[in-house]
N, C-alpha and C positions, 0 to 999 in steps of 0.2 A: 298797430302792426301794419308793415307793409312788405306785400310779395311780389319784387322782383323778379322777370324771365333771362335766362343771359344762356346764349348758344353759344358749344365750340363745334366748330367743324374741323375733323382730322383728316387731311388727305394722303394717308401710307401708301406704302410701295404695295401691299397686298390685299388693303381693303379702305375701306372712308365710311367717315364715321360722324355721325351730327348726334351731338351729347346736349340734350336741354337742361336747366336746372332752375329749382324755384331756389329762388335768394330770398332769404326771411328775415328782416329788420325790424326790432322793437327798441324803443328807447333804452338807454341804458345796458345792452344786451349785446352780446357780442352778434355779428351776422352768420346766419343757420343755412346752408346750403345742404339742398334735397334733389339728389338726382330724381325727374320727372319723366322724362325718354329717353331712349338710345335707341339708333336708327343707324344697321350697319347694311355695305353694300359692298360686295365681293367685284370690284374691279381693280384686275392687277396692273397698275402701273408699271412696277416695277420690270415685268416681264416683258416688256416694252423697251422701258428707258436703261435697263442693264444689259439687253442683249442686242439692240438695235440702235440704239443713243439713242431714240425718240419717241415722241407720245402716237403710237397710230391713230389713224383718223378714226379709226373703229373706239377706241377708250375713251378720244378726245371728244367723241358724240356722245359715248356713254358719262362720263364725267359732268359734260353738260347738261344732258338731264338729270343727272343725281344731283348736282346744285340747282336746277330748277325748282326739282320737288323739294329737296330741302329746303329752300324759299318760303315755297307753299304754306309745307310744314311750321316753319317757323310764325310765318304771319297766324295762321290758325291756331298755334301754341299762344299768341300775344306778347311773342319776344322784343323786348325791347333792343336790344344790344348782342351783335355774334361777332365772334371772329374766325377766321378760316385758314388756317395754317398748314404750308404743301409741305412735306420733308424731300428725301433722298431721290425720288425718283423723278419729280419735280427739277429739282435742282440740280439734277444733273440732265438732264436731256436735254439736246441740242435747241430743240423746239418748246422749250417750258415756258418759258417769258411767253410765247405766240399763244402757247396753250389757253395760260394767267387771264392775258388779253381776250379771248374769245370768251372764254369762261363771263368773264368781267360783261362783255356787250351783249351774250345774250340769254343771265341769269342773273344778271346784275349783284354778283355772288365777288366781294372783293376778297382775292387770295395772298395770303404773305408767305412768302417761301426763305425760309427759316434755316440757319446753319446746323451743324450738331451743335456747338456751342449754348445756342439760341433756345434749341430743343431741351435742352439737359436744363438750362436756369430756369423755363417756363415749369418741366417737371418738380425741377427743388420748391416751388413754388408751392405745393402743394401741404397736405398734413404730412408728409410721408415722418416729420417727425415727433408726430405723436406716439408713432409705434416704437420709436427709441427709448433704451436705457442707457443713464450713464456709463456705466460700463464696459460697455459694447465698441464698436468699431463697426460701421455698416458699408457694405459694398453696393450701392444700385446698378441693377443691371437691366434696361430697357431694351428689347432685342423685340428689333423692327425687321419690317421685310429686306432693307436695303441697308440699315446701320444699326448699330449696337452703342449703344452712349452708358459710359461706365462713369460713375461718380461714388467717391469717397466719403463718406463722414465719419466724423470725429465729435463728440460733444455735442451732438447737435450741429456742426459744423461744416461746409465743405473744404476738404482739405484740397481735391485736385477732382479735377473730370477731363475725359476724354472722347472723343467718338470716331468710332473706326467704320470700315466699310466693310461689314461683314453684317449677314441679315440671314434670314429663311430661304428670301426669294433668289439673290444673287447663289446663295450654297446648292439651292437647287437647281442653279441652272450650270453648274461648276466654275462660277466665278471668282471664287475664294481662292487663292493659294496660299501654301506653305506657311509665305514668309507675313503673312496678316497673323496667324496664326501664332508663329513665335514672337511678334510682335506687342501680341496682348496680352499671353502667356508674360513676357518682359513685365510689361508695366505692369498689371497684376501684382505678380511678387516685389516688383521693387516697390510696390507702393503698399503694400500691406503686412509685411514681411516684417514691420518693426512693432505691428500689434500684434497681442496674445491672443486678444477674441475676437474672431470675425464674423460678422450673420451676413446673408446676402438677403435683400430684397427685391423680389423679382416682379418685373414691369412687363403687359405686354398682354395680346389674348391667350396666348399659345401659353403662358406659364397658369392662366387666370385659367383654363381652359383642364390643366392639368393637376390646380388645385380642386376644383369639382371632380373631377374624377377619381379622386382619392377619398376622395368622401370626409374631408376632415371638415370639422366646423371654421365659420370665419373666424379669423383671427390666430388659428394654428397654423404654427410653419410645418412645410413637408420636409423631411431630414434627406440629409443629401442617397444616405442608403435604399430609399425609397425610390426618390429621382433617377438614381443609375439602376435600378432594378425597373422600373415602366418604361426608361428609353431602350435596356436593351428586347423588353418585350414589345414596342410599339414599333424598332426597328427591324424584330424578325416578323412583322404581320406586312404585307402588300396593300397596297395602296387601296382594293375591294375593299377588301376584308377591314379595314381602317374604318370604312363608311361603311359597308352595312354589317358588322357585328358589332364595332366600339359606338356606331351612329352619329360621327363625327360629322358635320358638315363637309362640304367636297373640298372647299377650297381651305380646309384648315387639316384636314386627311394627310395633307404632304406636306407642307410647313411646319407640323408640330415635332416631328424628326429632328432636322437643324435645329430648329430651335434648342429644345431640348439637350442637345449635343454642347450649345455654346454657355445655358445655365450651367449644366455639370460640367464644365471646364473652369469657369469663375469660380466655381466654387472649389473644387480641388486646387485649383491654384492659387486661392487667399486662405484653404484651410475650413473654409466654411462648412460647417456640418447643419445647419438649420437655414431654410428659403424661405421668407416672411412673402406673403402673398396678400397685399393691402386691396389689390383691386384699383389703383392709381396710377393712371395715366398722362400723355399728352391733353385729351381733351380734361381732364378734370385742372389742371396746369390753365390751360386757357381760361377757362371760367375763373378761375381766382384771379389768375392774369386781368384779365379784362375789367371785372368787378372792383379791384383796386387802383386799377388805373381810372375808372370811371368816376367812381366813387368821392 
């Protein structure tokens, strides 16, 4: 038997993220991945590169120490192999590439800054279709701070994916309008409209965040009756009261709103009554990424 270490580093528009995993290889056996740590860090990008077009010098300091110590981290895990992947807020800021480069010289932390496109094939990447039945028709809905990446299955299959610019953090700062809005609404129903069963699976901390809170066991979906019954309670509470009676963390106190808002809209408009809540992400996508491409 032999145990593999392989890092993903997530850099969102809301928070970053370094996901380790032991990789478990025995002859004959399929490969066993065991998530070993997760290591999150509340610097908003996003809030930066969507209302200002740039990374300030104040995140871009913090960033670089957050992939310093990730460095750390990793070398004292005994990782062999990471990859580090920027999304939206990254990639859109006038100053990203300068950011990438600094990052790069002085945490020697190499960054890939990733399309939605890019982002959605690394996520299909994953088990997510173990949780499939034939039967079914599955919606994935990954709602980041700065983009939302919508993909279709069929069979097992991908039928069509999308990625829009609608997130937590862009809605909180009133970035979003209208016409995003009917936009996805569109594709939504044109693209699901010719199946009878739809389940949505939902992506992301804010959904992971809100399947804990319901208290259901893993591997129970939350029914959509449920999801519109916690957002319109969690949208008549203020932003205190969020963190000290729900004991939300600060910075997921005001993002779980939108969010929330943009689940229960995918889902009303494919029909979806059950949110399948895997716990499957970007950085879980990476590590397979990586590991098969290594391998």
């Amino acid at each position: 038997m032999v145990v593999r270490k392989l890092a993903a580093i997530d850099i969102g528009s809301n928070a970053i993220r370094l996901l380790i995993h032991n990789v478990i290889e025995e002859k004959g056996k399929k490969a066993q991945f065991k998530k070993n740590a997760l290591i999150r860090v509340p610097i908003r990008l996003g809030e930066d590169s969507f209302t200002i077009g740039e990374i300030s010098d104040k995140n871009s300091d913090r960033l670089i120490k957050a992939m310093q110590a990730f460095k750390l981290l990793m070398e004292v895990h005994g990782v062999e192999k990471y990859m580090a992947c920027a999304t939206s807020a990254i990639r859109e800021a006038n100053n990203g590439q300068e950011v990438v480069a600094k990052v790069l010289a002085e945490s020697d932390v190499e960054i890939e800054v990733i399309d939605g496109k890019r982002e959605a094939s690394i996520i299909a990447s994953t088990d997510l279709k173990n949780l499939m039945q034939g039967d079914a028709t599955y919606l994935y809905v990954d709602v980041g701070g700065g983009s939302t990446e919508f993909t279709l299955f069929s069979d097992e299959k991908v039928l069509v994916s999308k990625s829009f610019k609608i997130g937590t953090v862009r809605l909180l700062n009133n970035l979003v309008n209208d016409t995003i809005w009917v936009q996805i609404k569109e594709w939504v129903t044109t693209h699901t409209r010719e199946h009878q069963k739809v389940e949505i699976i939902g992506s992301g901390g804010n959904i992971n965040k809100l399947h804990k809170m319901s208290g259901r066991k893993q591997g129970q979906p939350l029914s959509y009756i449920w999801l519109n019954a916690q957002y319109h309670f969690l949208d008549s509470m203020d932003y205190d009261d969020r963190v000290s009676e729900l004991g939300l963390n600060t910075d997921r106190a005001d993002v779980i709103v939108p969010a929330t808002r943009i689940f229960l809209s995918a889902a009303k408009w494919s029909g979806a009554k059950k949110i399948h809540v895997p716990q499957i992400g970007l950085s879980d996508g990476i590590i397979k990424t990586l590991y098969y491409r290594e391998s």
